[in-house]
C-alpha positions in Angstrom: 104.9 115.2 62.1 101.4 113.8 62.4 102.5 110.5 62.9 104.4 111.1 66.0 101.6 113.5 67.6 99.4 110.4 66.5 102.0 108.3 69.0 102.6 110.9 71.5 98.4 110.6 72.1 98.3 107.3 72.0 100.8 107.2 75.3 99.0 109.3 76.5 96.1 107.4 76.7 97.7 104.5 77.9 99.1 106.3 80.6 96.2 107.4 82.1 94.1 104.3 81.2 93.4 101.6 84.7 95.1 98.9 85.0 92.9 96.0 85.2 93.1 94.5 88.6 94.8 90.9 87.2 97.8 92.8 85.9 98.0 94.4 89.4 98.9 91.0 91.3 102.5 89.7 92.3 104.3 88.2 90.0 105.4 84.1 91.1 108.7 82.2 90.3 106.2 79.4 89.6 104.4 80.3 86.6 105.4 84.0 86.3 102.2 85.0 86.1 100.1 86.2 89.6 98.7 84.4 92.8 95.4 84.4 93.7 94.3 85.2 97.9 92.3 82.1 99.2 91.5 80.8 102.5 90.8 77.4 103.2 87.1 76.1 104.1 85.7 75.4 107.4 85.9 76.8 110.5 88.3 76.1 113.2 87.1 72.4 113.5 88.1 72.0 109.5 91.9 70.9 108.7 92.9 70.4 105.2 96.4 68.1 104.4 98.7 70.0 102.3 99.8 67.7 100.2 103.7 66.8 98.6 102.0 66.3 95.2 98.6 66.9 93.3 96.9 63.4 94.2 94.4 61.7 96.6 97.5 59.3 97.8 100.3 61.8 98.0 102.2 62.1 101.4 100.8 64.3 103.7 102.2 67.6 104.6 101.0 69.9 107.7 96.8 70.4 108.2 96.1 73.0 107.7 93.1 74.8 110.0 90.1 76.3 108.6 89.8 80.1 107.7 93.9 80.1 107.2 95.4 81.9 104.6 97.2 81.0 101.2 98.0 81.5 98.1 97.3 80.0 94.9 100.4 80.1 92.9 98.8 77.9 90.0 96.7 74.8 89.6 96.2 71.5 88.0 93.9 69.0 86.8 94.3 66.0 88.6 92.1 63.5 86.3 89.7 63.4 88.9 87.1 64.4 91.5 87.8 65.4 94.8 84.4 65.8 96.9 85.2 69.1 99.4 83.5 71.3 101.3 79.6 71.8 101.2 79.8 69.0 98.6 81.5 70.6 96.3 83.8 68.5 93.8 86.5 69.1 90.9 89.7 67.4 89.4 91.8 70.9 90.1 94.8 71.2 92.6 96.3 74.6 93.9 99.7 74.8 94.1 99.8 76.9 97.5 101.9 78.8 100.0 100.3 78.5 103.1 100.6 82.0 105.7 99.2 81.5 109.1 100.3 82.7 112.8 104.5 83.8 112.7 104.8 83.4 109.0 106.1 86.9 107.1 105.6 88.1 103.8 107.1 86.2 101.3 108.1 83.4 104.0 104.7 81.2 104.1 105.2 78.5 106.8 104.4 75.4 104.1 104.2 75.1 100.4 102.2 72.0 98.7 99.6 71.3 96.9 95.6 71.2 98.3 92.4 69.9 96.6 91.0 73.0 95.1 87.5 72.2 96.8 89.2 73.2 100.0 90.1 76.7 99.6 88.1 79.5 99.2 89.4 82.1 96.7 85.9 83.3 95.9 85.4 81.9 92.2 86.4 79.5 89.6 90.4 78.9 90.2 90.8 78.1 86.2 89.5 81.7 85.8 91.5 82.7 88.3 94.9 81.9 87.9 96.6 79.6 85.2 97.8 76.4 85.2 101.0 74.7 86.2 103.5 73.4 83.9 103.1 69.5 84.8 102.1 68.0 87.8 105.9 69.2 89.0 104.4 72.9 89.2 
């Protein structure tokens, strides 16, 4: 008997304990884990390729403009620097859904990959979110 009012409390505590905010966001099909809001640097004048893989040379997608939103689904390390905004540099690459002007939730208007010095999501992406499986994502 005071084993189970030992578990009954213990419930209860967890019920009314916060949620921290990380388990809060959206799940992905990417990594099943949650995406992190970003913008991407620069003002109007600024537009960032969104890339078909994690690399200096891959194809370019659309540009993206500055101050647009997306979402980081995951990231990578692509083995090397990539000089950014204000100077910034870092190997990582977001996997991102890009929402902008006509696109609805859950429909983002491109998907791809940009050089995580290029969008803003207010901290340290490896902190942030985790990585992708491979370079695949």
């Amino acid at each position: 008997m005071r084993i189970r009012s030992l578990v009954m409390m213990a419930g209860l505590l967890l019920a009314v304990a916060p949620i921290p905010a990380a388990a809060q966001a959206r799940p992905t099909a990417t990594t099943g884990s949650s995406t992190v809001d970003g913008t991407v640097f620069g003002g109007s004048e600024a537009f960032v390729a969104v890339r078909a893989r994690p690399e200096k040379g891959a194809k370019d997608g659309p540009y993206i403009q500055g101050g647009t939103r997306v979402e980081v689904e995951c990231y990578v390390d692509g083995g090397s620097n990539v000089s950014g905004w204000s100077h910034l540099s870092n190997p990582y690459w977001d996997k991102v859904a890009v929402y902008g002007p006509g696109s609805s939730p859950g429909k983002p208007f491109a998907r791809g990959w940009m050089a995580d010095v290029w969008v803003n999501t207010h901290g340290d992406i490896t902190k942030q979110s985790q990585p992708c499986w491979g370079t695949g994502g």
